[in-house]
ZAPA-410610 format. One record per residue: x, y, z of N, C-alpha, C in turn; residue in one letter. Coordinates in steps of 0.001 Angstrom, whole numbers, plus 500000, padded with zeros to 6 digits. Example, Ala and Ser with C-alpha at 12.3 -4.5 7.8 and 13.67 -1.06 7.14 Angstrom:
REM ZAPA-410610
513190494310507800512300495500507800513200496700507800a
512850497750507080513670498940507140512900500030507870s
This chain:
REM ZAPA-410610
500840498804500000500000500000500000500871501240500000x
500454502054499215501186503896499108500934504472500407x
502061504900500631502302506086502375501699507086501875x
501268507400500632500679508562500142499364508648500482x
498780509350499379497156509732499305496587508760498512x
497267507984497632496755507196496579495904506040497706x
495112505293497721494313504408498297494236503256496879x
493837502185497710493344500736496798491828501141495793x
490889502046496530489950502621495453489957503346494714x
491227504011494257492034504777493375491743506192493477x
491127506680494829491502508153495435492490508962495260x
492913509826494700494237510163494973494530511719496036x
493479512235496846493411513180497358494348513229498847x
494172514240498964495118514158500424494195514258501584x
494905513630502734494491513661503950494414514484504522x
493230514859505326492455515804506519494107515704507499x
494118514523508028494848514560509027495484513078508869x
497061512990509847497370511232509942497852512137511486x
497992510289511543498156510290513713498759508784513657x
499506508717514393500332507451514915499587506509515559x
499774505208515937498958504308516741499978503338517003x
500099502852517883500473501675518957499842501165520090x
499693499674520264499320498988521484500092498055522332x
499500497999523462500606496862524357501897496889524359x
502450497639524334504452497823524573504496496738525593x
503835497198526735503872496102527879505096496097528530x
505944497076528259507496496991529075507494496411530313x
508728495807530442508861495325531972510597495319531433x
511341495362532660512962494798532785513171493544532854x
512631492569532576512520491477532851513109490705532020x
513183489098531880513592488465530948512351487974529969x
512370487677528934511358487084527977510845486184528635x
509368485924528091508140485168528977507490484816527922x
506323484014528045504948483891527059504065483971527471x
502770484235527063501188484021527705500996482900527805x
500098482960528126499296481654529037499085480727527893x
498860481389526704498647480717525111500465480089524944x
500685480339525360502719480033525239503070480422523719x
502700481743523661503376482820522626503874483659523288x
505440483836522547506424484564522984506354486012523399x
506516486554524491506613488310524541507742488474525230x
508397489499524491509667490268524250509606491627525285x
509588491547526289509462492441527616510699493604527425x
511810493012527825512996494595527201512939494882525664x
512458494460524718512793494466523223511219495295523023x
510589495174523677509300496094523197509385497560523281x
510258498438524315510649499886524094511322500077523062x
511977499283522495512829499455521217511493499714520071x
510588498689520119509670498602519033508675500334519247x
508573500897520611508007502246520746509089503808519773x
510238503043520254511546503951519693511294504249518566x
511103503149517574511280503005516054509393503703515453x
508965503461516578508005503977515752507488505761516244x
508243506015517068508339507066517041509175507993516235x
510350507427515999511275507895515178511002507819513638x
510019506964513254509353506895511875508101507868511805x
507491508042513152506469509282512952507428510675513020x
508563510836513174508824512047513549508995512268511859x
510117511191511417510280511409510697509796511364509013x
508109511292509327507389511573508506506834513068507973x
506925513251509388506948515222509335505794515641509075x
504514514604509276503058514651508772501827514466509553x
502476513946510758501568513488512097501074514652512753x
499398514638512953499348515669514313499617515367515425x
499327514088515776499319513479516854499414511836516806x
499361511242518210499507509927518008498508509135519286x
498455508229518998497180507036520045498071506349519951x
498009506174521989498944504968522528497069503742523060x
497272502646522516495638502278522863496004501052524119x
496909501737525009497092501156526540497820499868527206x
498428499877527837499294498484528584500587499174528067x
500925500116528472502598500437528340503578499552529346x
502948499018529996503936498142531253503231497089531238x
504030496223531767503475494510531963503204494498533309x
502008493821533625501891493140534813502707492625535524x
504076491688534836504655491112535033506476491998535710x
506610493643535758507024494279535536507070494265537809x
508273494380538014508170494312539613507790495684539740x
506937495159541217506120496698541325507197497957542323x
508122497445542421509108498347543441509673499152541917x
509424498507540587509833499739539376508527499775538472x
507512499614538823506668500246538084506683501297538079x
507170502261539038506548503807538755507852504808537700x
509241503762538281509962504061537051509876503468535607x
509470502151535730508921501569533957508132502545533292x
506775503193533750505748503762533453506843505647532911x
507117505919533753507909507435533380508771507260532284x
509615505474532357510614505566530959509882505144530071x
508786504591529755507813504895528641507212505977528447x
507309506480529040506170508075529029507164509173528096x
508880508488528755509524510037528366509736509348526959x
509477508335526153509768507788524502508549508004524266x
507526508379524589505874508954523949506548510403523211x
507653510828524460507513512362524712508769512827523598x
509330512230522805510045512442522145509346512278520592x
507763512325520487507370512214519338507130513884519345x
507243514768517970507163515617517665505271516123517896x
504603515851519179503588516334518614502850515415520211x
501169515884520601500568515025521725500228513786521339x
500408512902522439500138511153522435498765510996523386x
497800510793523148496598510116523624496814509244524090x
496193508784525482496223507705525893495322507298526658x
494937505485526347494283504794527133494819504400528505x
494324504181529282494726503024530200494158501164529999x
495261500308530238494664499401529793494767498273531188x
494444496806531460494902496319532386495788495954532930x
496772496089532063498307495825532830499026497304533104x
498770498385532867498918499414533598498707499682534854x
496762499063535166496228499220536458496975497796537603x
497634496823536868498393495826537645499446496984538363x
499273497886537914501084498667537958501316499483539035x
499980500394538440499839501870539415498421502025539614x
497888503054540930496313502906540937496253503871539979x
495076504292539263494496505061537900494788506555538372x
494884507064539161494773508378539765495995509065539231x
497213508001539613498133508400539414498724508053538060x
498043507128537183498370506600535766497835507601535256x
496656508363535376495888509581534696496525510590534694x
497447510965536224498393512326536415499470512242535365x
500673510762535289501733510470534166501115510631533035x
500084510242532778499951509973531274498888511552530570x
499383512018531644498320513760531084497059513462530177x
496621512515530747494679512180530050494274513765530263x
493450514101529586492488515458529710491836514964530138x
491573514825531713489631515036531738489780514907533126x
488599515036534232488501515247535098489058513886535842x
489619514652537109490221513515538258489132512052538417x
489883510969538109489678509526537966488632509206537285x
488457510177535808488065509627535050489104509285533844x
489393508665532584490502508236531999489259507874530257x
488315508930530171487372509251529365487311510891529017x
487368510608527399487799512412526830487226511911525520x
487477513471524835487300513262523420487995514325522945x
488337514346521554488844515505520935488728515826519097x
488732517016518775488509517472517291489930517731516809x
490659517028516243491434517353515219491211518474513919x
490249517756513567490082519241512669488117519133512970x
487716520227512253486354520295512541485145518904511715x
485330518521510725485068516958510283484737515593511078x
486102516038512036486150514913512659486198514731514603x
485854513915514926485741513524516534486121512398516967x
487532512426517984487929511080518189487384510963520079x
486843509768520071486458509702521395487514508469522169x
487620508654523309488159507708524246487573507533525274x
487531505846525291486882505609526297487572505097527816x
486705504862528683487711504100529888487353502594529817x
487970502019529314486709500707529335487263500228530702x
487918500115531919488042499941533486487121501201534340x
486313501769533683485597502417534395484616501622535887x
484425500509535267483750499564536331484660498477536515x
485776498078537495487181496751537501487352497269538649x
487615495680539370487989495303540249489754495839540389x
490440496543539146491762497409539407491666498427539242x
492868498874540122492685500303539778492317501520540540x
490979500678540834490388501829542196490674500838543508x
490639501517544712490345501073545888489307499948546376x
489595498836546828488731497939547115487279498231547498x
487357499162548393485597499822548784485114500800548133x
485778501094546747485307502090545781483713501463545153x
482893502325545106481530501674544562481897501312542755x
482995501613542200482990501071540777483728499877540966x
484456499422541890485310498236542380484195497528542712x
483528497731543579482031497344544370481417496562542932x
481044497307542475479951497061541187480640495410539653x
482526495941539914482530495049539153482441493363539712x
482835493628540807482947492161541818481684491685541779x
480379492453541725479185491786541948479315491240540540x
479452491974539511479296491465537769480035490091537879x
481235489887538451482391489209538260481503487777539228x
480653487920539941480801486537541157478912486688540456x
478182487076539650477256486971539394477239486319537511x
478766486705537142478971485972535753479394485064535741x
480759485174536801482225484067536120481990483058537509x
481661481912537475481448480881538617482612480258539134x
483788480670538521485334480616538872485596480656540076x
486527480427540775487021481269541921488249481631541545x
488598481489540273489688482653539520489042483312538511x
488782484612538897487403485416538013488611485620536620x
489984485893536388490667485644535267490366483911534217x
489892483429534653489484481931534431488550481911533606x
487874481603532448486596481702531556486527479679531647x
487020478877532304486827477593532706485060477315532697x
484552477125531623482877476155532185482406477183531923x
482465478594531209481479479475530608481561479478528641x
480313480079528132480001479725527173479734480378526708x
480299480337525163479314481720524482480202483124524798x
479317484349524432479710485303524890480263485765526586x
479572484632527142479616484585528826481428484789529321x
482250484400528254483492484303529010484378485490528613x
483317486507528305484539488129528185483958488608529539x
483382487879530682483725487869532122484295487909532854x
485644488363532678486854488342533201487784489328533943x
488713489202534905488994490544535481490001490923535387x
490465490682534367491643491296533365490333492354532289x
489144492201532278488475493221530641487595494096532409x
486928494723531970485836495681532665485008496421531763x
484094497248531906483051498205531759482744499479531761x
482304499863530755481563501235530866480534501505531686x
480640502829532569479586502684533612478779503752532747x
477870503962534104476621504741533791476982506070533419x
477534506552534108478330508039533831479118508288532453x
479492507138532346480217507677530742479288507140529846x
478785506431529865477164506080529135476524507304528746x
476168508415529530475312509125529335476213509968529268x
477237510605529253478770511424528339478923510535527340x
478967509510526902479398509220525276477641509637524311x
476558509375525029475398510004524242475129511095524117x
475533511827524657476100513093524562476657513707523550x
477836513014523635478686513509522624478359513120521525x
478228511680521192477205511192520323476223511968519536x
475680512620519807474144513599519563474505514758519222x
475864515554519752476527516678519536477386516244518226x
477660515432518162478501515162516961477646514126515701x
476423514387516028475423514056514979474932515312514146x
474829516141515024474043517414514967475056518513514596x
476396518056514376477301519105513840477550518266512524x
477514517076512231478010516042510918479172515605511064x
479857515273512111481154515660512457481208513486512193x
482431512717512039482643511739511933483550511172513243x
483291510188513857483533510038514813484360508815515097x
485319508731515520486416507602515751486237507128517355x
485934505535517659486082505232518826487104504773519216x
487876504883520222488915504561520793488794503598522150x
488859502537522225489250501644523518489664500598523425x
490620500625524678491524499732525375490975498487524239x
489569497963525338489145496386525247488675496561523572x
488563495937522639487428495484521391486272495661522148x
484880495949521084483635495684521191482585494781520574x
483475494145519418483056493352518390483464491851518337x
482901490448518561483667489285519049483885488650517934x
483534489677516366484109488886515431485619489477514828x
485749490671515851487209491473515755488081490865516523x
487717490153517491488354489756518823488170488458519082x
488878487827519858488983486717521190487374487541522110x
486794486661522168485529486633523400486114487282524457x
487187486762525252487829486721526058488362488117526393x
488384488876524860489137490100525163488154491645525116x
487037490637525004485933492073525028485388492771526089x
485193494450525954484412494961526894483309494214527615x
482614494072529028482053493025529657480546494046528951x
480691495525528813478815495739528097479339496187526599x
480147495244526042480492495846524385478603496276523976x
478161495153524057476575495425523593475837496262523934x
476015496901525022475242498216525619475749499420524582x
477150499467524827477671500260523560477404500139522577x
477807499113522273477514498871520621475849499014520328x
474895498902521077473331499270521185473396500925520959x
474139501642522019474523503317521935474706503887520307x
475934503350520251476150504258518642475740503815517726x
475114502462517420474451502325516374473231502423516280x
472236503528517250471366504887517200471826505874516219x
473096506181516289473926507307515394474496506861514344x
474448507800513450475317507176512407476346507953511746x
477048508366512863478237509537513202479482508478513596x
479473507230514117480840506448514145480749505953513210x
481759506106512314482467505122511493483409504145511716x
484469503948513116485159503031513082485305502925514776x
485567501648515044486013501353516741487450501205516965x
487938501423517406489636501016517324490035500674518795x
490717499209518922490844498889520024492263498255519785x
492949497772521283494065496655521387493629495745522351x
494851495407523220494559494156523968494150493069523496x
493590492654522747493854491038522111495099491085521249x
496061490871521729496990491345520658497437490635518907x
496401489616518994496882489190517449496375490086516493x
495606491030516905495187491981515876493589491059515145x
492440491902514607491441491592514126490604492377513459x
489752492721512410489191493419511290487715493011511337x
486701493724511013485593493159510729484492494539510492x
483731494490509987482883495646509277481397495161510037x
480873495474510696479529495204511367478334495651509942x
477399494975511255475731495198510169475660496720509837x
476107497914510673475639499031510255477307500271509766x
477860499029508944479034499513508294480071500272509280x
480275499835510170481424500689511393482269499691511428x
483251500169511127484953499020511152485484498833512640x
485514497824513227485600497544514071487377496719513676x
488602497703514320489518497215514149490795496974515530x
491202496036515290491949496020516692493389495509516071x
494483496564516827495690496268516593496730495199517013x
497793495342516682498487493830516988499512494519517710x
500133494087518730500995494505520199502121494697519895x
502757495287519808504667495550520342504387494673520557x
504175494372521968504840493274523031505410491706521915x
504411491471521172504966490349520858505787489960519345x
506807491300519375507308491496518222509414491243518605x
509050489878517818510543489099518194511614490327517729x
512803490285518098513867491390518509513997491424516707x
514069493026516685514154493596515314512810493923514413x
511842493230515058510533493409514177509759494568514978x
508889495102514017507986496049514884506551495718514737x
505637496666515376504282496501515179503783498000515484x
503868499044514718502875500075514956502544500434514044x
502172501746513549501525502458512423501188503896512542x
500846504240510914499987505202511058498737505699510448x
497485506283510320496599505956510123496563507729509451x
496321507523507621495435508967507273494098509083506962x
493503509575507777492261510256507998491865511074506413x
490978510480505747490087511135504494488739511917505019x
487747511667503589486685512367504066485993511160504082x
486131509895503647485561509157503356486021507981503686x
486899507893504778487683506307504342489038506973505857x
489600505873506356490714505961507229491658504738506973x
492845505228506299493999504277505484494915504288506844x
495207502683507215496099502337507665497037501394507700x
498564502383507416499740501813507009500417501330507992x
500771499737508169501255499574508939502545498745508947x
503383498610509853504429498156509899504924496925510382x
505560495805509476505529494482509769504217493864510554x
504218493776511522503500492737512328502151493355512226x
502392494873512248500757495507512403500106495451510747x
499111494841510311498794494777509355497916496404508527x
498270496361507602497450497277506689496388497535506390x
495336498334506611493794498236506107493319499320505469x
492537499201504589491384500271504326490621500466504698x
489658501405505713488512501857505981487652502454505691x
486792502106504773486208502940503852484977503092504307x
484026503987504508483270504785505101481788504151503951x
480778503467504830479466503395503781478623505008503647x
């Protein structure tokens, strides 16, 4: 595919805007490990893979900005240096020519409580929320969500959104390792307390915005952590109310695309009411020398994304 304007539908116009994207760095100091799937992740070799793709956005000279879509640190990352892991990722965000958006994802909240992941990572928006939105140019509206708005991490054990996910968690997952999807079925096993929820409060702030950005024509990009779509994703790796959401904006017909990480093999899929539901593929599991990020130009009609080795290439073309 052309880094240009040219597209596969033989467009040749230029882009509104491009913006960088990466997921799951997942840093830790550690030695190499695998998931639970026993695929390889590259724990010191994944800041290298943030390096290079910062240094390819700089040196594109074309980016406004960039989306980090969350887990800059590993779980696995000792917690006596999480708070230094988290700052030496923060200061390779900070060497991109331009602002980095960011999610929080669950191996962040393994790390640090959200309060203080929201202060490092300069989220815009009010204290312990980790939910914003923003206009690049007037066309367009990128929203972010918190999808740990309701998780058992993160907040304080007697926090009523901690409160709320434990009841979800011992009223879904019959586990007594609520990380466990063991003997559930179906959609039942994105029950898990590694994913969480959109609460009520940002429910009624994303319809909001929703309705405001119907009523201006404005095109709207979703941003979160978890997938919402289980034919984009692993079950396993979805928001626990993708469907409440996904019920929300497809009232509107102002989103055109969902953009998520955390399942990290990466996944594509175009729903019933034409919204691209796309999820990226991780640093983390990009063997020494390979990368996985990208960058994405924004049309009037379509969102082209070029990506690099591991992160695959797509067209998004707008019904």
């Amino acid at each position: 595919m052309s880094s240009g304007g040219d597209s596969i539908n033989g467009h040749a116009d230029q882009p509104l805007f491009s913006f960088g994207v990466i997921t799951d760095v997942q840093y830790a100091d550690i030695p190499n490990g695998h998931s639970f799937l026993g695929i390889p992740r590259y724990y010191r070799e994944s800041i290298q893979v943030l390096q290079r793709a910062v240094q390819q956005w700089n040196d594109l000279k074309k980016l406004q900005f960039s989306i980090n879509f969350g887990d800059i640190v590993d779980g696995f990352c000792p917690k006596a240096k999480s708070l230094s892991a988290v700052q030496k990722v923060v200061e390779e965000f900070e060497r991109f020519n331009g602002p980095t958006y960011h999610m929080i994802g669950n191996h962040c909240l393994y790390n640090l409580p959200r309060h203080q992941l929201i202060s490092l990572l300069k989220v815009p928006s009010a204290p312990d929320r980790a939910y914003y939105d923003f206009l690049p140019c007037p066309e367009y509206r990128f929203v972010i969500l918190d999808a740990y708005d309701i998780s058992s991490i993160g907040w304080p054990k007697d926090h009523p959104n901690a409160l709320e996910a434990m009841r979800i968690l011992e009223m879904k997952n019959p586990n007594l390792d609520k990380n466990s999807p063991n003997g559930m079925e179906g959609l039942e096993r994105r029950f898990l307390m590694f994913n969480g929820a959109v609460g009520k409060e940002q429910l009624l702030w994303l319809e909001d915005v929703l309705q405001r950005s119907s009523k201006n024509e404005q095109k709207v990009v979703l941003c979160c952590h978890l997938p919402l779509h289980p034919e984009a994703a692993s079950i396993e790796a979805l928001l626990w109310n993708c469907d409440e959401v996904m019920s929300l904006i497809h009232r509107y017909g102002c989103v055109k695309a969902c953009l998520a990480g955390h399942d990290h093999k990466g996944g594509h899929v175009v729903d019933s009411h034409g919204i691209h539901h796309h999820v990226f593929e991780a640093a983390l599991e990009c063997p020494p020398g390979s990368n996985a990020y990208g960058y994405i130009d924004a049309y009037h009609d379509r969102l082209s994304l070029v990506g690099t080795d591991r992160m695959k290439s797509s067209e998004m073309i707008f019904r």
